[in-house]
SERO-4910 file (N, C-alpha, C, O; in steps of 0.05 Angstrom, whole numbers):
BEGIN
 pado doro    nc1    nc2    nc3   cac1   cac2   cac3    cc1    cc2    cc3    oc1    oc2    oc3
  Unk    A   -920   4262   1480   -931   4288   1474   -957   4292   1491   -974   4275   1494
  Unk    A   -957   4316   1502   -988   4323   1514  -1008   4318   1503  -1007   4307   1481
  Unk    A  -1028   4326   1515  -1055   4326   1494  -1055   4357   1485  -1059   4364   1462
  Unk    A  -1051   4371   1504  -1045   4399   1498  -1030   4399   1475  -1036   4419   1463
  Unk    A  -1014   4387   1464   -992   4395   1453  -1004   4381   1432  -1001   4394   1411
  Unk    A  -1017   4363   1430  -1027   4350   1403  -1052   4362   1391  -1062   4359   1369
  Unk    A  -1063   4378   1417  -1095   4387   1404  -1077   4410   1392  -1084   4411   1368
  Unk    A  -1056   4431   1398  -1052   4443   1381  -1043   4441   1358  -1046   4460   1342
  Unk    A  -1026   4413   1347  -1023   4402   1315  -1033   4397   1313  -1029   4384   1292
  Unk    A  -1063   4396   1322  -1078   4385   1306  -1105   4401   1308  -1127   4392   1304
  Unk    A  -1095   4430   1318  -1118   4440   1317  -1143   4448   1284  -1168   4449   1282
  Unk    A  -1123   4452   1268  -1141   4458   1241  -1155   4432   1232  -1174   4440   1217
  Unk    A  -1155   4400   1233  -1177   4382   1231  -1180   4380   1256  -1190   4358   1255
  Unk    A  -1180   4385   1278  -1202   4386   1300  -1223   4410   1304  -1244   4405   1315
  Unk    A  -1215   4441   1293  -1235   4458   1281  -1249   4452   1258  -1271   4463   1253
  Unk    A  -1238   4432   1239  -1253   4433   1209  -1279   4414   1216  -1301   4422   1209
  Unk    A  -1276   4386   1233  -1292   4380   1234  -1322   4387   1259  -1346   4380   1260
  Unk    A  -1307   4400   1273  -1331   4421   1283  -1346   4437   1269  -1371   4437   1267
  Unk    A  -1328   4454   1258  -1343   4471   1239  -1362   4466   1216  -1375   4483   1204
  Unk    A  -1362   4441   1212  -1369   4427   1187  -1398   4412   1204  -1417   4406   1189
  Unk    A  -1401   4406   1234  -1425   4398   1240  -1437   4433   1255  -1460   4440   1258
  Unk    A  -1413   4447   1259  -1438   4475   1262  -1449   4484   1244  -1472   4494   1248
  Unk    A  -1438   4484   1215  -1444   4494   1194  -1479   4471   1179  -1499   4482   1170
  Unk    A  -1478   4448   1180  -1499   4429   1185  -1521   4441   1197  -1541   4451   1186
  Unk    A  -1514   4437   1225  -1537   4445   1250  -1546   4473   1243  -1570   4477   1242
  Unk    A  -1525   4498   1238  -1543   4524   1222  -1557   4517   1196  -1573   4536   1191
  Unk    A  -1557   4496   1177  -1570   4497   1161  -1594   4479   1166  -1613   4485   1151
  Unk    A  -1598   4457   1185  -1610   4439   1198  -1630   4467   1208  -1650   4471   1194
  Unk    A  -1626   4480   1225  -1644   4499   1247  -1658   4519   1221  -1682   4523   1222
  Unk    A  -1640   4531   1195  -1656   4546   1181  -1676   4526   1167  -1699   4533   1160
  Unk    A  -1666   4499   1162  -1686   4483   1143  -1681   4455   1146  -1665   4438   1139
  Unk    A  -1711   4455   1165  -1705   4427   1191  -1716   4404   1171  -1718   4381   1178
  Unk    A  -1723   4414   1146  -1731   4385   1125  -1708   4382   1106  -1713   4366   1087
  Unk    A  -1684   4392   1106  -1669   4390   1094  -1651   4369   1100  -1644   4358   1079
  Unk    A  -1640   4359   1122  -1625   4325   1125  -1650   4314   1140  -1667   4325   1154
  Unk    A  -1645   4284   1128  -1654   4263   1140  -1648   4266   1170  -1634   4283   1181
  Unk    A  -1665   4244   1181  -1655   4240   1205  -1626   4226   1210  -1609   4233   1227
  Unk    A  -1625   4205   1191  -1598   4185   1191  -1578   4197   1177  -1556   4186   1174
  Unk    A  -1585   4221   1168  -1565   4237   1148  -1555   4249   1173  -1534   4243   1184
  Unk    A  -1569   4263   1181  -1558   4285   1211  -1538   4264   1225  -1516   4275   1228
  Unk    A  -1538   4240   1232  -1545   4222   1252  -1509   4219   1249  -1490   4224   1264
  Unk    A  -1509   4208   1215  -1483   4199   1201  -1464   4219   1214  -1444   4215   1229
  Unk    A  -1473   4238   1205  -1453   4272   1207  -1446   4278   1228  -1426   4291   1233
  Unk    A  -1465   4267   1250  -1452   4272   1270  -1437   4240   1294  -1423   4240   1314
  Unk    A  -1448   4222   1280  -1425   4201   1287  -1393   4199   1267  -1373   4186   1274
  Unk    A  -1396   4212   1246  -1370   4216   1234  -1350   4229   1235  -1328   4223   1227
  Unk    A  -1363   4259   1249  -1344   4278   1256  -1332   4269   1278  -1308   4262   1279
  Unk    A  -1356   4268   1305  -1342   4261   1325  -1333   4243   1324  -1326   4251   1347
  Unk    A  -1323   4222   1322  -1309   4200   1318  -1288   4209   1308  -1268   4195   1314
  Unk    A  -1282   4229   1292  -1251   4238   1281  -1249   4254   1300  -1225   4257   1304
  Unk    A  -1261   4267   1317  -1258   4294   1343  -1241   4276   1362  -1221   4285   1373
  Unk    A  -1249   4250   1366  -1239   4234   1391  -1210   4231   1383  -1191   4240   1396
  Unk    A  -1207   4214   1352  -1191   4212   1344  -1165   4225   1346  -1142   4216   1347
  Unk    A  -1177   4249   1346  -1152   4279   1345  -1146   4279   1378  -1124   4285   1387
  Unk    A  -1160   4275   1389  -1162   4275   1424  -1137   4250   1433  -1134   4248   1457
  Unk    A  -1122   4234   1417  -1118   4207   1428  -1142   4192   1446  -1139   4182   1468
  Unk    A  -1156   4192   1436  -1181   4166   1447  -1185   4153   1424  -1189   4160   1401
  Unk    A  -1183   4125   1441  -1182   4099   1423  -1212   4086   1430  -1212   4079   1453
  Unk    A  -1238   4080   1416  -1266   4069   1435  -1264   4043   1420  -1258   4037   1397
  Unk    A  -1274   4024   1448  -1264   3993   1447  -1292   3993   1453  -1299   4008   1471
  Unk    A  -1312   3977   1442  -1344   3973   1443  -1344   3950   1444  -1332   3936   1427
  Unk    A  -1361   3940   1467  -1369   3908   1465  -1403   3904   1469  -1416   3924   1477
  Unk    A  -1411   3886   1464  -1435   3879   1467  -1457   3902   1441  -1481   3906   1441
  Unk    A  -1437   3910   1425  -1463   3931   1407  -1484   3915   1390  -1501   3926   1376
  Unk    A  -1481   3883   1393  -1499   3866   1398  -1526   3866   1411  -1546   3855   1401
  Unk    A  -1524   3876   1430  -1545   3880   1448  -1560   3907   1446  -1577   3910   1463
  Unk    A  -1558   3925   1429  -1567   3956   1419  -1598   3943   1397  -1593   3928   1379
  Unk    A  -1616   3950   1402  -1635   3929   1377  -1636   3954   1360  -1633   3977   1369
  Unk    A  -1641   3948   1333  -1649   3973   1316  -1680   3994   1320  -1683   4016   1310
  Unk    A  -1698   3980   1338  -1713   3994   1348  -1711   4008   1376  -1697   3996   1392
  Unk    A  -1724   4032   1385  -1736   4045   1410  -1716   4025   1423  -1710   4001   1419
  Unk    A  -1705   4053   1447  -1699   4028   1473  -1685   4060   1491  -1678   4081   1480
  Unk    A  -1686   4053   1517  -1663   4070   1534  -1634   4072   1536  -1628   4048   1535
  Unk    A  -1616   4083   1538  -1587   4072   1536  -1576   4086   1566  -1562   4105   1568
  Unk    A  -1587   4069   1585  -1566   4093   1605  -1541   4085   1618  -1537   4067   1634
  Unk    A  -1526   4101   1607  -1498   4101   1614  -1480   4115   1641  -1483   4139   1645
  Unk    A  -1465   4101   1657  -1453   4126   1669  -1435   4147   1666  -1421   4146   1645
  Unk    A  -1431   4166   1680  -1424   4197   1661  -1398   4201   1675  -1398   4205   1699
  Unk    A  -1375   4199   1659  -1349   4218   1672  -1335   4233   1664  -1312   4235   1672
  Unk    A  -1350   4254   1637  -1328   4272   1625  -1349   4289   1603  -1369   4280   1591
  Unk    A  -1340   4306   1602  -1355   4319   1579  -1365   4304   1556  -1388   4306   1548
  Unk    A  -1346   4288   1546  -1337   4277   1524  -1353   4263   1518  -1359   4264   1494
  Unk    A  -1374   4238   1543  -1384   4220   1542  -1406   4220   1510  -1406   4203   1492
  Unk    A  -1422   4244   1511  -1434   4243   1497  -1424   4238   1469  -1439   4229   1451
  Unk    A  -1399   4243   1465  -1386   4246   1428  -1381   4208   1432  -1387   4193   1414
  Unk    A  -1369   4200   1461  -1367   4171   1458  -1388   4154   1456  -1382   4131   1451
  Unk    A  -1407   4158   1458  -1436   4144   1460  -1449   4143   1432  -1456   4121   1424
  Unk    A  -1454   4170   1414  -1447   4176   1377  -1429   4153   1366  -1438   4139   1349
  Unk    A  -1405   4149   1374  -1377   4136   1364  -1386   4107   1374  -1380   4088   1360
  Unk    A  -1400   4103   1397  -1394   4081   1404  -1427   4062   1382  -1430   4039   1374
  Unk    A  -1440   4081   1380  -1459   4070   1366  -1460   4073   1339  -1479   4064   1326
  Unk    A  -1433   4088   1325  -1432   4080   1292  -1422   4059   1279  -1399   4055   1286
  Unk    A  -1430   4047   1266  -1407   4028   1253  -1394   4023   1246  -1388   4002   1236
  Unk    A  -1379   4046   1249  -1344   4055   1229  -1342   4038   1198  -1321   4034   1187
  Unk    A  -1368   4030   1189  -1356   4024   1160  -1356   3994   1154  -1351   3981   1134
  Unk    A  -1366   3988   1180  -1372   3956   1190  -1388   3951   1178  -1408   3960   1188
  Unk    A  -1394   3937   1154  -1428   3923   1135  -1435   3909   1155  -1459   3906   1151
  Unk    A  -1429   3895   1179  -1441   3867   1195  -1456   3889   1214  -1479   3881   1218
  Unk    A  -1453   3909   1224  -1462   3927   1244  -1481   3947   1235  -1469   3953   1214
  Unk    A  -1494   3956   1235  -1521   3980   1232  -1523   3992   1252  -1530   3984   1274
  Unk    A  -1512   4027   1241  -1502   4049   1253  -1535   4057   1271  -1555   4057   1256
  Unk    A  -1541   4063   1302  -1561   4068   1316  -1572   4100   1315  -1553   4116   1315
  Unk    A  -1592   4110   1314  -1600   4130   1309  -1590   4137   1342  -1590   4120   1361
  Unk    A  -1580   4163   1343  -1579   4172   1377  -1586   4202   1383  -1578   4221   1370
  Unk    A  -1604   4201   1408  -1609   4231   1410  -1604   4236   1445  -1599   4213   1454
  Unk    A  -1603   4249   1459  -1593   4251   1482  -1618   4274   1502  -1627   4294   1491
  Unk    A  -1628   4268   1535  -1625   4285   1551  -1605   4297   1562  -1589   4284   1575
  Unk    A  -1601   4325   1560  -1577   4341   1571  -1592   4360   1590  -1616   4363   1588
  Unk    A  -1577   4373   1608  -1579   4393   1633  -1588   4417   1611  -1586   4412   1587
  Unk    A  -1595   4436   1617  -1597   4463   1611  -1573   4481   1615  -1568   4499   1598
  Unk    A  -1560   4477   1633  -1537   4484   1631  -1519   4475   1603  -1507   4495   1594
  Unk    A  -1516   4458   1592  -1504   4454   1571  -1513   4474   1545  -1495   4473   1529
  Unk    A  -1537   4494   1536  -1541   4507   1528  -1528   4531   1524  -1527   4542   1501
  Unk    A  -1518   4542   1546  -1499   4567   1553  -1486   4575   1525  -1490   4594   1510
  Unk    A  -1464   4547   1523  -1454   4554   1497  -1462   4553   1474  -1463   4530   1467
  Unk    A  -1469   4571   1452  -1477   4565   1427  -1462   4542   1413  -1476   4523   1406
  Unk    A  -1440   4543   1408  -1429   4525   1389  -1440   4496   1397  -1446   4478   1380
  Unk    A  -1441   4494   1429  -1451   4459   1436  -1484   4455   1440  -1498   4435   1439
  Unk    A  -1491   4482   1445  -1524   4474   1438  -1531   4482   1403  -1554   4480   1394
  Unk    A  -1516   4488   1392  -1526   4490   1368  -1526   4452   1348  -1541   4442   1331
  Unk    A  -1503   4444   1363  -1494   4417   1357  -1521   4394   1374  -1535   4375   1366
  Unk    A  -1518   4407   1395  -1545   4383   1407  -1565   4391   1396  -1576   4369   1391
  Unk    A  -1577   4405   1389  -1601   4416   1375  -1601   4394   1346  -1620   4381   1336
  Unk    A  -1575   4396   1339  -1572   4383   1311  -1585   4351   1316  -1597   4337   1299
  Unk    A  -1578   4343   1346  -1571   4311   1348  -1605   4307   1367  -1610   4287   1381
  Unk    A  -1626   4333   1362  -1647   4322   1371  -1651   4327   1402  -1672   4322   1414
  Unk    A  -1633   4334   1412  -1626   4344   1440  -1647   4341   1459  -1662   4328   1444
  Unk    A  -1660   4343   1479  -1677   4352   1495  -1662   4359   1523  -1647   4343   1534
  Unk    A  -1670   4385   1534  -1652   4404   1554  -1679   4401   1583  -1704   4401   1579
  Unk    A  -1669   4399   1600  -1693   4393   1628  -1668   4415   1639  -1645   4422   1632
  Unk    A  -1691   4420   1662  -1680   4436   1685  -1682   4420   1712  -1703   4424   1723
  Unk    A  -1664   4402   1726  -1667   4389   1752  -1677   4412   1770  -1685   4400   1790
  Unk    A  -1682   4436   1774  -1692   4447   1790  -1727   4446   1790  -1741   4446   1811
  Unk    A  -1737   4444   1763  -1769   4447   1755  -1772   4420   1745  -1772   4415   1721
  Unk    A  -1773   4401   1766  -1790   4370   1766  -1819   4373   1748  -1815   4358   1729
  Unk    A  -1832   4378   1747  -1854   4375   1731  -1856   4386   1712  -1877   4382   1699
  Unk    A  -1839   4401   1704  -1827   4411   1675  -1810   4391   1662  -1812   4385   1638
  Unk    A  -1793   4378   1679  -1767   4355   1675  -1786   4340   1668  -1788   4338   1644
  Unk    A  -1805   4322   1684  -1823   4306   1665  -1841   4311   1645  -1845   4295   1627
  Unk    A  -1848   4326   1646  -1860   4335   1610  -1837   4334   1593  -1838   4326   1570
  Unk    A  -1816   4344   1604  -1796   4343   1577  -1792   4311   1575  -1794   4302   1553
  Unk    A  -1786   4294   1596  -1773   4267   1596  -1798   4254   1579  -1790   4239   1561
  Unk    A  -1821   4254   1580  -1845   4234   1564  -1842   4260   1539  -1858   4254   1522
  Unk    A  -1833   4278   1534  -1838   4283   1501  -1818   4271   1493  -1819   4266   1469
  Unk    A  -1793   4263   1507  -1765   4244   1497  -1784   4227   1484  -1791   4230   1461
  Unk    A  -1795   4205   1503  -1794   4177   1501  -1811   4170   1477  -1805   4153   1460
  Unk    A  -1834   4186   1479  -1856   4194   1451  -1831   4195   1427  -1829   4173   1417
  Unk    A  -1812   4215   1416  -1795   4224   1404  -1775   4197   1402  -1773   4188   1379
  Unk    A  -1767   4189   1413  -1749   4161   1423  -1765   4135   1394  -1754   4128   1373
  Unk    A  -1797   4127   1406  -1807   4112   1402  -1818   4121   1376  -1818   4104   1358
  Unk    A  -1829   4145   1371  -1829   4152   1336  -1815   4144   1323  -1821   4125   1310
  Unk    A  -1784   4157   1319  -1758   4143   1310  -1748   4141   1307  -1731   4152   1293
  Unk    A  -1753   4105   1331  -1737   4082   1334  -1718   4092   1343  -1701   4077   1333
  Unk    A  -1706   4107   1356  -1676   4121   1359  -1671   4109   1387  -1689   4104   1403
  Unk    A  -1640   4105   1393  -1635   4102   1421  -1635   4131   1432  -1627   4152   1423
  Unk    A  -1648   4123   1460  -1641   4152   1464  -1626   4148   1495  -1632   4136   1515
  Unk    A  -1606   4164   1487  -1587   4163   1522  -1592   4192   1543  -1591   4217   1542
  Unk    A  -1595   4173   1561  -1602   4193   1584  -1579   4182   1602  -1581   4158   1606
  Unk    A  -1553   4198   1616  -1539   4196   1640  -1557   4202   1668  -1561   4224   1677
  Unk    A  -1570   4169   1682  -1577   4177   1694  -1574   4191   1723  -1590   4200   1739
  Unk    A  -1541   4190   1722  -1533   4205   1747  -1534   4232   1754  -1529   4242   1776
  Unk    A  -1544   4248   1726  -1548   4273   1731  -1524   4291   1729  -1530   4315   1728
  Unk    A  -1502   4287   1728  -1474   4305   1732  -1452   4281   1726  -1459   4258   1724
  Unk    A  -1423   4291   1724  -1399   4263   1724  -1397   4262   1744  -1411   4273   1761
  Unk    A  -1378   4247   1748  -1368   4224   1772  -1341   4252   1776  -1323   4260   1761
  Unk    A  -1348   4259   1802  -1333   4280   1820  -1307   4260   1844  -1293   4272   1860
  Unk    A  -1306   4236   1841  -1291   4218   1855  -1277   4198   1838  -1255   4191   1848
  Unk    A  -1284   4185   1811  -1284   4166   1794  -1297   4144   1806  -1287   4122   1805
  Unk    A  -1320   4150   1818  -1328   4124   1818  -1367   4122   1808  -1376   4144   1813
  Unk    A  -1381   4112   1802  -1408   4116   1797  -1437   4117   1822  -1449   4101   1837
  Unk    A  -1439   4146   1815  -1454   4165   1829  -1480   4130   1832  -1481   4106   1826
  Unk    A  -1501   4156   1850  -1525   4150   1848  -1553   4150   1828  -1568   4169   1834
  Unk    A  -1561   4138   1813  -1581   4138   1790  -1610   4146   1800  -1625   4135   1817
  Unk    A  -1614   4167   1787  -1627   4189   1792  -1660   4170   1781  -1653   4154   1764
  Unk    A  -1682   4168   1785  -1709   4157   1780  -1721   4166   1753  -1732   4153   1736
  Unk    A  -1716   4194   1753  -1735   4201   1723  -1728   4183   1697  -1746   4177   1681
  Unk    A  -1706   4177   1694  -1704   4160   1668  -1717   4139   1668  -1728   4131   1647
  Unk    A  -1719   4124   1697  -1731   4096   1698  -1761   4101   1697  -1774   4085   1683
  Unk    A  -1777   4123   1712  -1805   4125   1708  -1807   4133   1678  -1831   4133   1676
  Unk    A  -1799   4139   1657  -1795   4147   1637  -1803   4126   1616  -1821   4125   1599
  Unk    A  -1773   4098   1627  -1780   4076   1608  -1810   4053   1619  -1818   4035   1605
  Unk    A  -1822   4060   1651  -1834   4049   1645  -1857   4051   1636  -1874   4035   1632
  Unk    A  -1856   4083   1633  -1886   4098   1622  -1893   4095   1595  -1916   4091   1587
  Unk    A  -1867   4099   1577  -1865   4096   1554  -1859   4074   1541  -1854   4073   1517
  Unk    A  -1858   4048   1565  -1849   4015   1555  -1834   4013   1531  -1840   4003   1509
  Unk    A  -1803   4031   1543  -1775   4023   1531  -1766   4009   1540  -1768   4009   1565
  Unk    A  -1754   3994   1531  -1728   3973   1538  -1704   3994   1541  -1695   4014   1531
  Unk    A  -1698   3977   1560  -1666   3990   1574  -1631   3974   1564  -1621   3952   1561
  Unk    A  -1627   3999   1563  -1591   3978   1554  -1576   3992   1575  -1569   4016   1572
  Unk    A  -1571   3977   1597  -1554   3989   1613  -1522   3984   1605  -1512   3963   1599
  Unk    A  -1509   4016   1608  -1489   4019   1595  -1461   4021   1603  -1460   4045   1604
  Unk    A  -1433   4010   1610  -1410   4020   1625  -1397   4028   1606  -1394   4017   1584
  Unk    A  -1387   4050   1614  -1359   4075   1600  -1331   4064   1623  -1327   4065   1648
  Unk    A  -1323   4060   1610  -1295   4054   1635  -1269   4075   1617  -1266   4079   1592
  Unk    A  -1256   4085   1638  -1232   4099   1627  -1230   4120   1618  -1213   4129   1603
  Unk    A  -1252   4132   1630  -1260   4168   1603  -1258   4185   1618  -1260   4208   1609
  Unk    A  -1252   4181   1651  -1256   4208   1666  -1234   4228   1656  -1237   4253   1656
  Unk    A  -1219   4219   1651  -1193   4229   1651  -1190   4242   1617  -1168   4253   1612
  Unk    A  -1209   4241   1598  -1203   4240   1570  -1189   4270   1568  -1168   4276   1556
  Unk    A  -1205   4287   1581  -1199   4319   1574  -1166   4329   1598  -1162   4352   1605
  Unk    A  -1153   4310   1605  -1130   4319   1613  -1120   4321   1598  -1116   4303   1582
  Unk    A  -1107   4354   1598  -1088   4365   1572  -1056   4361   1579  -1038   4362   1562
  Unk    A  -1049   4355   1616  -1031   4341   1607  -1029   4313   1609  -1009   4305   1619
  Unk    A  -1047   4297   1603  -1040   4261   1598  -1017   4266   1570  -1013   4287   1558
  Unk    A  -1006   4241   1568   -976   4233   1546   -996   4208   1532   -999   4206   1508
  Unk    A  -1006   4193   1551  -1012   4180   1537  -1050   4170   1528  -1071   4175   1538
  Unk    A  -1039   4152   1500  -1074   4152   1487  -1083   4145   1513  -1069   4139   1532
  Unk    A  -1117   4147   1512  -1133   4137   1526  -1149   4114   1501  -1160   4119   1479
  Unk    A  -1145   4088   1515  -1167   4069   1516  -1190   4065   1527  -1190   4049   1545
  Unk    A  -1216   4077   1520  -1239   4080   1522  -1254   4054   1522  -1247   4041   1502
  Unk    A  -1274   4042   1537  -1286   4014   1530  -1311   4021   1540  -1318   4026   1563
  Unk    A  -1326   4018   1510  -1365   4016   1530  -1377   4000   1527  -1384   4003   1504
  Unk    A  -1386   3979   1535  -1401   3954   1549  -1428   3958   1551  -1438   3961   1573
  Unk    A  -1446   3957   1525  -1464   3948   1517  -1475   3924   1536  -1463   3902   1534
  Unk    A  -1500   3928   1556  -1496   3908   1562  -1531   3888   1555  -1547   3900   1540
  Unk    A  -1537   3865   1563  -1563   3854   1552  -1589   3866   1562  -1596   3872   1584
  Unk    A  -1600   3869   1539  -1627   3887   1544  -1645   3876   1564  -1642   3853   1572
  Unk    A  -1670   3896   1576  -1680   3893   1590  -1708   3904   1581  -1716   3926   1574
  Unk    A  -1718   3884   1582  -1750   3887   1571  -1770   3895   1593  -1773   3887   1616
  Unk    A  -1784   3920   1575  -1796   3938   1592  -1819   3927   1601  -1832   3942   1616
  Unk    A  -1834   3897   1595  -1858   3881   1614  -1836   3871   1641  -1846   3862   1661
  Unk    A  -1811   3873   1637  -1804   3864   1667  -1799   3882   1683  -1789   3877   1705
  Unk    A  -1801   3897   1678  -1796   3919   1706  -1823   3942   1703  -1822   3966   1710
  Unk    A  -1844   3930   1690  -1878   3947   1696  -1875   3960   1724  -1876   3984   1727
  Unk    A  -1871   3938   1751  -1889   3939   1769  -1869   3940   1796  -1875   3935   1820
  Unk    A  -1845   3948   1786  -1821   3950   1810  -1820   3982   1807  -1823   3999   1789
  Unk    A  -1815   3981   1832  -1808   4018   1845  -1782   4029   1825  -1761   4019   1818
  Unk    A  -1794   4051   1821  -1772   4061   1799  -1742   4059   1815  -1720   4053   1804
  Unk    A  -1746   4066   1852  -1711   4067   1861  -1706   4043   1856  -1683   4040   1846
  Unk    A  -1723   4021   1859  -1711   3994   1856  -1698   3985   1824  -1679   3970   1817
  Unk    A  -1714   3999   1813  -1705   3994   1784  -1673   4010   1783  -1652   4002   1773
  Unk    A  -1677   4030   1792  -1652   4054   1779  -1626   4042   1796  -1603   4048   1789
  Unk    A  -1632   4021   1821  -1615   4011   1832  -1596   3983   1821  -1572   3978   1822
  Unk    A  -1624   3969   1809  -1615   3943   1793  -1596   3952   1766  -1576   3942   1756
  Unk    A  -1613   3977   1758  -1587   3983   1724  -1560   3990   1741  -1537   3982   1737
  Unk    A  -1569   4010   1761  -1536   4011   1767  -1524   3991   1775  -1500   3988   1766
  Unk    A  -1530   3978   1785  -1515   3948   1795  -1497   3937   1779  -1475   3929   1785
  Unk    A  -1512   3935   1747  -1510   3930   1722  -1479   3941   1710  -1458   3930   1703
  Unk    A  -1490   3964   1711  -1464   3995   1704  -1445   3987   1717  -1425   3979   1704
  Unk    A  -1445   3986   1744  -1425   3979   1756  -1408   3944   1763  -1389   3940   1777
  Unk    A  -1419   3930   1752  -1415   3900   1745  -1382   3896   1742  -1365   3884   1755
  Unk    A  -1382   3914   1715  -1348   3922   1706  -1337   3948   1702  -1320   3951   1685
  Unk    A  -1344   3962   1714  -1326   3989   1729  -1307   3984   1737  -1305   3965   1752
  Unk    A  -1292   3994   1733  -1266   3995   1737  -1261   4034   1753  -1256   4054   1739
  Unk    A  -1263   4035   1779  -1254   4059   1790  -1231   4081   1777  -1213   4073   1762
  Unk    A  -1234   4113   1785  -1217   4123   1769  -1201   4140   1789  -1214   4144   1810
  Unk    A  -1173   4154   1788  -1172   4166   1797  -1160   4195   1781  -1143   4200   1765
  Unk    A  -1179   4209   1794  -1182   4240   1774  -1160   4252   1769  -1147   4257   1789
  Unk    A  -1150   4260   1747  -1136   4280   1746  -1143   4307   1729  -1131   4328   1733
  Unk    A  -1162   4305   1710  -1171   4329   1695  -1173   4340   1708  -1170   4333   1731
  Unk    A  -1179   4369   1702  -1192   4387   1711  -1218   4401   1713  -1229   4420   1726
  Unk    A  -1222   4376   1687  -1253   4393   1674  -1270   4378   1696  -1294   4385   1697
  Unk    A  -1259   4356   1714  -1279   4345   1746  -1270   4354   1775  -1282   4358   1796
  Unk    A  -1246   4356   1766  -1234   4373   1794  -1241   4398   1798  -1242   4407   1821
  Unk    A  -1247   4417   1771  -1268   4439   1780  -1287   4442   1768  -1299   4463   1770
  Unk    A  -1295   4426   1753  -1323   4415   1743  -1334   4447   1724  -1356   4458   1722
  Unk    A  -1305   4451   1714  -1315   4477   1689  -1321   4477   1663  -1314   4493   1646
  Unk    A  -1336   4456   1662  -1359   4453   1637  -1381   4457   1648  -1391   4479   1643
  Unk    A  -1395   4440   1665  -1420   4441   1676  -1430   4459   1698  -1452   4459   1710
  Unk    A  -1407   4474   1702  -1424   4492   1732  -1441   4509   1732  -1442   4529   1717
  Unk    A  -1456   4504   1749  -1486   4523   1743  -1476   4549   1743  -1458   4558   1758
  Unk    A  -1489   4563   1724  -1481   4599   1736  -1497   4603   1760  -1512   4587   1771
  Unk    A  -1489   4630   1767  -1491   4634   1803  -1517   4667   1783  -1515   4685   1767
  Unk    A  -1537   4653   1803  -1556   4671   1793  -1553   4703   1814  -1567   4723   1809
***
């Protein structure tokens, strides 16, 4: 069966559980003391996690060992819209007593705003939106993350490549995240997604097996005094350790119609 063909049996719990974190996030925005932080946090690692579910995505997590319950960076590389609902999923516990579900909040493009329904949802998950065009706006926003990050304790993921992987293979890592963790002396978890470029092909038949690779932290007294490219070079190194190359077939990278800038 397609995915097309399954997102439409299964479109009424793949709307219920959207609707059920829009309906949250509007009551979150009218009355921002009304959920916890870990209450929000739950709601939205539980939905999405049934969203994937309905998607045929299966997430295979290793190393969530290496996630500490305090402050840290999570940068992952980016190949699909999706990444972000996998990164939520990949950091809940599904129910696991041995595991302790990670608080997560995310840098996203400004472009991701456009749509209400998905900036109403990142808003919910603590969001912070930069504009790559206005650099010194981008860093004021990136150190109110890290401030925000290190209050609380939350992982916070930043894709440092800036955009997905337009080839399946992992871009170039962009510096602001790394001057970020070492301003704000986070620890880094450099992160691999293998297998996701492809999640939003509506015609794949078959599940997707998703795997993200947690990998061993990196303590922010060791990289004080190295050049941020050198740093953003060593995590990618990292990222790319166990990558596994993709070859594209979605559409949502072949014409990249989630993220395209509007044409001013």
């Amino acid at each position: 069966m397609k995915l097309k063909t399954r997102a439409f049996w299964r479109l009424i719990p793949l709307l219920t559980n959207i609707n059920i974190l829009k309906s949250k996030a509007s009551r979150h925005k009218r009355m921002p003391e009304y959920y916890k932080v870990s209450e929000r946090n739950f709601y939205l690692q539980k939905h999405v996690s049934n969203i994937l579910k309905h998607l045929n995505i299966e997430l295979k997590v290793e190393g969530f060992e290496n996630v500490p319950n305090g402050p840290c960076l999570i940068i992952p590389n980016h190949s699909t819209y999706l990444d972000a609902l996998i990164m939520l999923s990949a950091l809940y516990n599904h129910g696991d007593g041995h595991k302790t579900s990670k608080v997560v909040n995310f840098v996203a493009r400004v472009e991701a705003q456009r749509k209400k329904s998905v900036k109403k949802i990142a808003e919910f998950a603590d969001t912070h939106f930069i504009d790559p065009s206005k650099p010194r706006e981008a860093l004021t926003i990136l150190s109110e993350f890290g401030k925000f990050v290190k209050k609380n304790k939350s992982s916070g993921v930043i894709f440092a490549e800036g955009t997905r992987t337009k080839d399946g293979k992992i871009g170039q890592f962009n510096s602001g995240a790394f001057k970020l963790a070492q301003s704000s002396f986070l620890p880094i978890i450099p992160t691999t997604i293998n297998n996701a470029a492809n999640a939003l092909d509506w015609n794949r038949k078959e599940k997707i097996v998703v795997t993200v690779t947690f990998h061993k932290l990196i303590k922010s007294q060791t990289f004080q005094t190295i050049p941020t490219k050198t740093l953003a070079e060593q995590v990618k190194n990292i990222v790319a350790s166990n990558y596994v190359d993709q070859i594209i077939t979605s559409k949502e990278t072949i014409k990249n119609t989630y993220t395209k800038k509007s044409k001013k």
